[in-house]
MITIKOL-525443 format. One record per residue: z, y negated, x negated of N, C-alpha, C in turn; residue number from 1. Coordinates in steps of 0.05 Angstrom, whole numbers, plus 5000, padded with zeros to 4 digits. Layout:
BEGIN
R  n_c3  n_c2  n_c1  ca_c3  ca_c2  ca_c1  c_c3  c_c2  c_c1  pos
R     Z     Y     X      Z      Y      X     Z     Y     X  NUM
...
This chain:
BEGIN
R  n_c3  n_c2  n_c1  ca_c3  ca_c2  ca_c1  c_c3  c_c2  c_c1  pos
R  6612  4633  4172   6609   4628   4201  6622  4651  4216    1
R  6636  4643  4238   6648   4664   4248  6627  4670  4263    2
R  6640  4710  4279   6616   4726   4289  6606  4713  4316    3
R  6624  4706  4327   6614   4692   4351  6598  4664  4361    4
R  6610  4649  4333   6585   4630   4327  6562  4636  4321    5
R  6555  4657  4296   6534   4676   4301  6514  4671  4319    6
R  6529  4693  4336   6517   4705   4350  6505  4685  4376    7
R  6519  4657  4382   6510   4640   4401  6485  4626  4378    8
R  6493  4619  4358   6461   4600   4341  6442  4632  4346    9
R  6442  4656  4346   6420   4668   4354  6408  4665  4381   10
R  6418  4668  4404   6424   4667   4434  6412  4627  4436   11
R  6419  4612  4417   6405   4578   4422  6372  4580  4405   12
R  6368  4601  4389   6359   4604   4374  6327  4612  4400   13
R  6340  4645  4413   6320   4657   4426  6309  4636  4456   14
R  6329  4611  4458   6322   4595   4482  6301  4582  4469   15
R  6304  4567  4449   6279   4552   4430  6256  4566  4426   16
R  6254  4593  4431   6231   4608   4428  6227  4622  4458   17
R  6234  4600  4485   6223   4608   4508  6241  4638  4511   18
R  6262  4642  4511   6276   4673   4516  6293  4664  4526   19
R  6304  4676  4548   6328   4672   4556  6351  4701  4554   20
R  6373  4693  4536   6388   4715   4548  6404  4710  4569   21
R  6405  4744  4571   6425   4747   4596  6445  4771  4592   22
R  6468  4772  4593   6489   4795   4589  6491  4800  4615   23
R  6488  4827  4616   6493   4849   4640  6501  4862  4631   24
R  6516  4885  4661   6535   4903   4659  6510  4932  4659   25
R  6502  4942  4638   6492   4955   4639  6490  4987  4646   26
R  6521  4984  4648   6531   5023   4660  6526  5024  4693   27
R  6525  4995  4703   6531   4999   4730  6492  5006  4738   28
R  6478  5011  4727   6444   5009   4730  6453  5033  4743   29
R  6456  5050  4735   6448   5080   4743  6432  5099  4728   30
R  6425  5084  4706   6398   5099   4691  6410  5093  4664   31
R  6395  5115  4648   6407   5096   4616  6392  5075  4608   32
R  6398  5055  4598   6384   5031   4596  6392  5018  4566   33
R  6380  5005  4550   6391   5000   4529  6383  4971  4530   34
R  6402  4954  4510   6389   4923   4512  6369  4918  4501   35
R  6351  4895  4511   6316   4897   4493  6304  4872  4519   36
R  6283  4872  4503   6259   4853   4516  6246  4861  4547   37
R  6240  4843  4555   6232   4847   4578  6221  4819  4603   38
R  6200  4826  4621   6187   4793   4628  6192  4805  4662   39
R  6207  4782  4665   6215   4783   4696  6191  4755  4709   40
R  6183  4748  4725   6162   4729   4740  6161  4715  4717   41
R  6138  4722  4695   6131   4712   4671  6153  4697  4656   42
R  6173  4690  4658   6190   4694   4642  6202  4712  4623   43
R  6203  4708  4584   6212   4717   4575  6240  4723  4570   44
R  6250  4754  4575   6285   4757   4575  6282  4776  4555   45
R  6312  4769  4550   6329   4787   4531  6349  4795  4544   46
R  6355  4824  4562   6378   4833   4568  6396  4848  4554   47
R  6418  4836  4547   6440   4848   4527  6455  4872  4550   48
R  6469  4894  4532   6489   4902   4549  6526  4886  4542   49
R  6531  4882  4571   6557   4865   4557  6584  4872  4553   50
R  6586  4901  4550   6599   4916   4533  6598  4927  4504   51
R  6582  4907  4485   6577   4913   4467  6591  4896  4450   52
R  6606  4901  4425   6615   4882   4408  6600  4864  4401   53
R  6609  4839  4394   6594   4815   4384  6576  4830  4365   54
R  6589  4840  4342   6579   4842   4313  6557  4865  4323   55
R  6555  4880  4345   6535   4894   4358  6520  4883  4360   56
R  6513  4862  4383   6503   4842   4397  6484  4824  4377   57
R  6500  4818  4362   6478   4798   4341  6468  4813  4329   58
R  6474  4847  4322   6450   4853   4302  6430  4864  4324   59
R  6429  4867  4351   6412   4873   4366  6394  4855  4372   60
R  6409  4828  4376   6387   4810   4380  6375  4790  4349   61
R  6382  4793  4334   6372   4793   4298  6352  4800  4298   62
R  6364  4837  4290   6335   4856   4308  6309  4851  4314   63
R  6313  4840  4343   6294   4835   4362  6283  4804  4351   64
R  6289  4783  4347   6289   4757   4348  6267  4755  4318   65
R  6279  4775  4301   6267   4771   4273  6233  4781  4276   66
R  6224  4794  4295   6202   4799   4309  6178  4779  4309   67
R  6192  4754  4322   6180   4743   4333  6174  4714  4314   68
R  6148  4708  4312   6151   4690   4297  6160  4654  4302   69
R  6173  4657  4281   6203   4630   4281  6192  4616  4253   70
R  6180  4610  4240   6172   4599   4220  6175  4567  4224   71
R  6165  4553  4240   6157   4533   4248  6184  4516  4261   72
R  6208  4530  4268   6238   4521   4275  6243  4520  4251   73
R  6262  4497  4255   6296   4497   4230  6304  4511  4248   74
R  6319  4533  4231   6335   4550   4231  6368  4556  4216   75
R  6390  4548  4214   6412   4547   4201  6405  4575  4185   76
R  6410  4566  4148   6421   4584   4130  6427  4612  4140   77
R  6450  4613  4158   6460   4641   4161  6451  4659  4177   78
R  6437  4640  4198   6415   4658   4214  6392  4666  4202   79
R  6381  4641  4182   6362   4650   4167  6353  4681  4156   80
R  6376  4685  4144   6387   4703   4127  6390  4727  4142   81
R  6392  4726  4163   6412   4749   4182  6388  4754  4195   82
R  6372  4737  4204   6335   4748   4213  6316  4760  4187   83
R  6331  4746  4159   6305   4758   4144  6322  4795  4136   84
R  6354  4798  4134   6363   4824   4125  6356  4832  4153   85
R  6358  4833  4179   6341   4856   4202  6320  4852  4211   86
R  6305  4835  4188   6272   4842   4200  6262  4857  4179   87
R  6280  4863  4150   6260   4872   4133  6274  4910  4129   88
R  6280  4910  4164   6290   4939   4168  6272  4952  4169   89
């Protein structure tokens, strides 16, 4: 699977589990800020920074996603896989 397919079945993956991402420009904050979780008017987000390489990007939100429990979704093989090698970081 290519990286950018990837990285969108993660991103369709975190909407099925109530998350929404969102890519922002994160230099323009003013503060250092790193991408991660976070609940705006009870909504669950995931803000990416969107200067980050794909192959960044999915293992950030892998990472994060492999967290949370997903048992109960079909999940595609390669995500499968790609949640169980960065959750058992």
């Amino acid at each position: 699977m290519k990286p950018d397919q990837l990285y969108q079945e993660l991103i369709d993956l975190a909407e099925r589990l109530q998350i929404t991402v969102s890519e922002q420009n994160l230099k323009m904050s003013g503060f250092k800020v790193k991408s991660g979780f976070c609940k705006v008017r009870g909504q669950q987000m995931f803000v990416m920074d969107k200067h980050k390489s794909v192959a960044e990007k999915t293992r950030i939100l892998a990472t994060q996603l492999a967290t949370i429990p997903h048992e109960d979704l079909y999940i595609i093989p390669a995500v499968r896989e790609l949640l169980e090698k960065y959750g058992s970081q």
